[in-house]
DSSP file (Angstrom, degrees, kcal/mol; ACC not computed):
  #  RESIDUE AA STRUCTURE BP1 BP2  ACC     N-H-->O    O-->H-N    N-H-->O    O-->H-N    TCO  KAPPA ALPHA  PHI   PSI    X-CA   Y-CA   Z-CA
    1    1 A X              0   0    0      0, 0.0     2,-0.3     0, 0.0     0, 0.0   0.000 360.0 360.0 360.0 142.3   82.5   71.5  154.0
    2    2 A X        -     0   0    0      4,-0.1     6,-0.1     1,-0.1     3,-0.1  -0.605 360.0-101.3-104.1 151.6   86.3   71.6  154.9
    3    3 A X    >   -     0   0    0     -2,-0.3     3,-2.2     2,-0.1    -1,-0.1  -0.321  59.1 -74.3 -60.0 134.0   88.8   69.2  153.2
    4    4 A X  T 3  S+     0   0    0      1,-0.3     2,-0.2     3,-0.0     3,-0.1   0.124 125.7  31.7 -20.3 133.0   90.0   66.0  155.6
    5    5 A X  T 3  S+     0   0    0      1,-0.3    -1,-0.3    -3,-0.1    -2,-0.1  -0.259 105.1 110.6 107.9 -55.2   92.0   66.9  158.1
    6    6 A X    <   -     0   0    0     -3,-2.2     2,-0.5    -2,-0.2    -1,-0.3   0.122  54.5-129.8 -51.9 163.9   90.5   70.8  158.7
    7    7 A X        -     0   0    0     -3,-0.1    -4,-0.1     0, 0.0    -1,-0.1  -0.920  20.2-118.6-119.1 114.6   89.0   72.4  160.5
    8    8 A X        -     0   0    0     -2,-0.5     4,-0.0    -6,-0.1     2,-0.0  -0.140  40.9-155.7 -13.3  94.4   85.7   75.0  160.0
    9    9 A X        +     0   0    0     -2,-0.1     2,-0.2     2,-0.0    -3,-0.0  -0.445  52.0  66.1 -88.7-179.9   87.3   78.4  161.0
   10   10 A X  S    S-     0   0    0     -2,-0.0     2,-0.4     2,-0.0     0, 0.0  -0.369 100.4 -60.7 104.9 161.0   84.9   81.2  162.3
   11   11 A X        -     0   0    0     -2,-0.2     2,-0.1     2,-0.0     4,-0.1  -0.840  53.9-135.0 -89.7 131.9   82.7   81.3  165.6
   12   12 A X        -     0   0    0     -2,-0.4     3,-0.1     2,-0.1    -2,-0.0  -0.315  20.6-124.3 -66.4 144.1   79.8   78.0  165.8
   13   13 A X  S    S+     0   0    0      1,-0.2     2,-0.3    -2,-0.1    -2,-0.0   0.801 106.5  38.7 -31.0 -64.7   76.6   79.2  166.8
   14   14 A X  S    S-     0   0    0      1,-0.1     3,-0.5    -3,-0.0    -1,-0.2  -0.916  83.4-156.0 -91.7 116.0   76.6   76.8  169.5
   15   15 A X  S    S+     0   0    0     -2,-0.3    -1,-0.1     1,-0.2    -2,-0.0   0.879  84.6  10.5 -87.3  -9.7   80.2   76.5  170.9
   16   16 A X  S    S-     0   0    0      2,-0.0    -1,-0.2    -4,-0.0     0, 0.0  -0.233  89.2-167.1-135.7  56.5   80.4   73.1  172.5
   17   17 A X        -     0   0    0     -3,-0.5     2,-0.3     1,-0.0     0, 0.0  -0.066   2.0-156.7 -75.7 165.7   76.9   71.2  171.3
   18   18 A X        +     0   0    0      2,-0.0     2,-0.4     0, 0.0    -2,-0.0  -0.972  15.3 175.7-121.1 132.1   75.3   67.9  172.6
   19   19 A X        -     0   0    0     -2,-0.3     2,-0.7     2,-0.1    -2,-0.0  -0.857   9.3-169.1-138.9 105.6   73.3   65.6  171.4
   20   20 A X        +     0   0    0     -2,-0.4     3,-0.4     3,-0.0     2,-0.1  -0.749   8.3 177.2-103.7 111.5   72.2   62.3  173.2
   21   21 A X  S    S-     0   0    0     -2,-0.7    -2,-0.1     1,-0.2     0, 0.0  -0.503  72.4 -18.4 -97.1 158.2   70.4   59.4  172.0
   22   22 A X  S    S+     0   0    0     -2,-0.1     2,-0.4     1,-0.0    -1,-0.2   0.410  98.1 121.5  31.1  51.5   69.7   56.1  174.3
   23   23 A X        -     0   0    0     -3,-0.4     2,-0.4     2,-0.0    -3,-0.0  -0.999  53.4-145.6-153.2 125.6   72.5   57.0  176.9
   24   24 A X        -     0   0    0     -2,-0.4     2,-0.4     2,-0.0    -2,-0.0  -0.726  20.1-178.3 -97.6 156.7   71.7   57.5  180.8
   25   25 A X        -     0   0    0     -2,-0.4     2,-0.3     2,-0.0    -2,-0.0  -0.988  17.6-154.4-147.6 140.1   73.7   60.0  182.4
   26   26 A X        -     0   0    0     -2,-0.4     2,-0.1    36,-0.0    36,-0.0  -0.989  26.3-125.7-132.4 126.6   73.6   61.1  186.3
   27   27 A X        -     0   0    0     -2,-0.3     3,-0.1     1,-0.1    32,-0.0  -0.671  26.7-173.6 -69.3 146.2   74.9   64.9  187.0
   28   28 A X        -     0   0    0      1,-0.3     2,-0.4    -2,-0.1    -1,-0.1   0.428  58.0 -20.7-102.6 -12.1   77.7   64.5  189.6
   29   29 A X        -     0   0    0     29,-0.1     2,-0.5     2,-0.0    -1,-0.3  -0.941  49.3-152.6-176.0 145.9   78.4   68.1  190.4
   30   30 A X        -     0   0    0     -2,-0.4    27,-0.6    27,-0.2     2,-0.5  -0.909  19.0-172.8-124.2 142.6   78.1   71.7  189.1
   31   31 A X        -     0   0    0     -2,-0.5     2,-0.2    25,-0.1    25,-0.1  -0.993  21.2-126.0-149.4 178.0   80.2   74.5  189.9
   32   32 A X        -     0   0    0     -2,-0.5    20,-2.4    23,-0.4     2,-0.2  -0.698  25.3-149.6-111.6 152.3   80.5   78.2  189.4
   33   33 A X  B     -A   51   0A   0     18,-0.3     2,-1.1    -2,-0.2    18,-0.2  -0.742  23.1-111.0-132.3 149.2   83.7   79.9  187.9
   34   34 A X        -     0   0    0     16,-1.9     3,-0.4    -2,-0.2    16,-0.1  -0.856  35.6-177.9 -78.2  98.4   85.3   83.3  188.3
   35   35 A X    >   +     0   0    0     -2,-1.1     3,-0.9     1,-0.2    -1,-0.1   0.031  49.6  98.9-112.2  39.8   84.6   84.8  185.1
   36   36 A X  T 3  S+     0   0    0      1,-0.2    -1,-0.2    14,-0.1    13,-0.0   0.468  76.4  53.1 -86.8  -6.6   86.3   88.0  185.6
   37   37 A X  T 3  S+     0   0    0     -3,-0.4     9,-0.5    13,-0.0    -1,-0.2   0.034  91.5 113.4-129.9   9.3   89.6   87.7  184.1
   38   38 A X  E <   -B   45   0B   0     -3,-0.9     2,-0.5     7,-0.1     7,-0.2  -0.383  58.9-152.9 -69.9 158.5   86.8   86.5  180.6
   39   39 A X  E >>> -B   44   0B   0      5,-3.0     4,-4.5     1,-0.1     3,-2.8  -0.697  11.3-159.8-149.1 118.7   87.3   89.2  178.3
   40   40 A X  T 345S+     0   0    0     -2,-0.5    -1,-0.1     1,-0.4    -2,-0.0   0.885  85.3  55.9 -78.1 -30.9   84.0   89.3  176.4
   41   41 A X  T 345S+     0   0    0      1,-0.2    -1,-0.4     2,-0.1    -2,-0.0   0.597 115.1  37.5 -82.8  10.7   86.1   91.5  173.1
   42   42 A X  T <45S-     0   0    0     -3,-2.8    -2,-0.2     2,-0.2    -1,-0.2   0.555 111.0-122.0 -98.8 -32.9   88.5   89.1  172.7
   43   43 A X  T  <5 -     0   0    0     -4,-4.5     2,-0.3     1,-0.3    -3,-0.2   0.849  67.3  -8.7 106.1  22.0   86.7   86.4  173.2
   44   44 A X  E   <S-B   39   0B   0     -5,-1.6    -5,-3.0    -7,-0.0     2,-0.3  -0.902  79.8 -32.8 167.7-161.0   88.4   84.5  176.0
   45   45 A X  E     -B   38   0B   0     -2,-0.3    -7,-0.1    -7,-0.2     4,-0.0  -0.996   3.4-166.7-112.5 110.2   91.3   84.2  178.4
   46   46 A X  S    S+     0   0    0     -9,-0.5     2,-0.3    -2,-0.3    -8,-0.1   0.608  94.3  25.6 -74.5   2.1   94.5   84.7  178.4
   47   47 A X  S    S-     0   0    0    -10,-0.2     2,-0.4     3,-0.0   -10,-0.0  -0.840  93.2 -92.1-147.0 161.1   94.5   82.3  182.1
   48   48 A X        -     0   0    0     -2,-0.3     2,-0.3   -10,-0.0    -2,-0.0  -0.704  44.9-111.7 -86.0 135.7   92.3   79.9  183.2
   49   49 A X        -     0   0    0     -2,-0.4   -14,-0.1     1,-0.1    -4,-0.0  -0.650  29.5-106.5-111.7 164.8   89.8   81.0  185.0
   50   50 A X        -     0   0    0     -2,-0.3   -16,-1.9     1,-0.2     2,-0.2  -0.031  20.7-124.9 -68.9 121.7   89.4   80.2  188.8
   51   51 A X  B     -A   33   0A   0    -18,-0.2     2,-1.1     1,-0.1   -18,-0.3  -0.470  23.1-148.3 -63.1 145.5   86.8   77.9  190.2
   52   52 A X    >   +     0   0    0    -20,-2.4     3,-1.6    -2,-0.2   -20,-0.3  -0.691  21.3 176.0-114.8  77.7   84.5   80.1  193.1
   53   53 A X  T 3   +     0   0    0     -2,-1.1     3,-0.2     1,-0.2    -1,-0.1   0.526  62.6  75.5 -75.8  23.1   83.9   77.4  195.3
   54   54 A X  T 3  S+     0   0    0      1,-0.2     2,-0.4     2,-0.1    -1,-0.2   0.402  91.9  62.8-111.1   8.5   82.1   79.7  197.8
   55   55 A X  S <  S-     0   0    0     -3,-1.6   -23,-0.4   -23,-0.1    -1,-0.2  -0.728  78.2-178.9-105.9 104.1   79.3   79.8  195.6
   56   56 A X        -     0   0    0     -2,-0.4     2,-0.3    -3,-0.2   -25,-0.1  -0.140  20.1-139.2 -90.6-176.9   78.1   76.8  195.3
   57   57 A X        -     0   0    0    -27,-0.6   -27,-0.2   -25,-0.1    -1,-0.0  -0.617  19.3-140.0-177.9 120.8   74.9   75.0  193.2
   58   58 A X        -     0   0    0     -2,-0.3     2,-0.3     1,-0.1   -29,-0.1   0.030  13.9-126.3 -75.6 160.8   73.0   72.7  194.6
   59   59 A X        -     0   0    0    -31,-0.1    -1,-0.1     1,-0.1     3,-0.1  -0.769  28.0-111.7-105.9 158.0   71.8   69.5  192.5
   60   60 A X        -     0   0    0     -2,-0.3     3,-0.1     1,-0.2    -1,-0.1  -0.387  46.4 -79.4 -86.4 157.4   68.4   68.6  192.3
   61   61 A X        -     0   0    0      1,-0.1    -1,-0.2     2,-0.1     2,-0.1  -0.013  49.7-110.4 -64.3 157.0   67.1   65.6  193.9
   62   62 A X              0   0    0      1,-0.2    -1,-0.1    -3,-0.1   -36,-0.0  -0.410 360.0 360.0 -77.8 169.7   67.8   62.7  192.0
   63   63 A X              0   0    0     -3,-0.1    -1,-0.2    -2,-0.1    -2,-0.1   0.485 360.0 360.0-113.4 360.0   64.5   61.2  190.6
């Protein structure tokens, strides 16, 4: 446990987790990313990388 105010250092298992109780949610859109400029021994980006909107991905119907 880290003292108030800290942070955990080190890589999470999970990097961004979710957990939702009693809460509706509606997807509005997905996209796909240019992940070329990731640089998988570092760990990252030095840039943000680029949305590829000529692939797109479609959402399923809503129910």
């Amino acid at each position: 446990m880290c003292p108030l105010g800290l942070l955990p250092r080190g890589e999470p298992a999970v990097a961004h987790p979710i957990h939702i109780h009693l809460a509706d949610f509606q997807i509005l859109g997905r996209g796909t990313y240019d992940v070329s400029g990731f640089d998988v021994t570092a760990g990252g980006t030095r840039a943000p990388l680029a949305p590829d909107p000529a692939t797109p991905v479609p959402l399923p119907p809503r129910r």
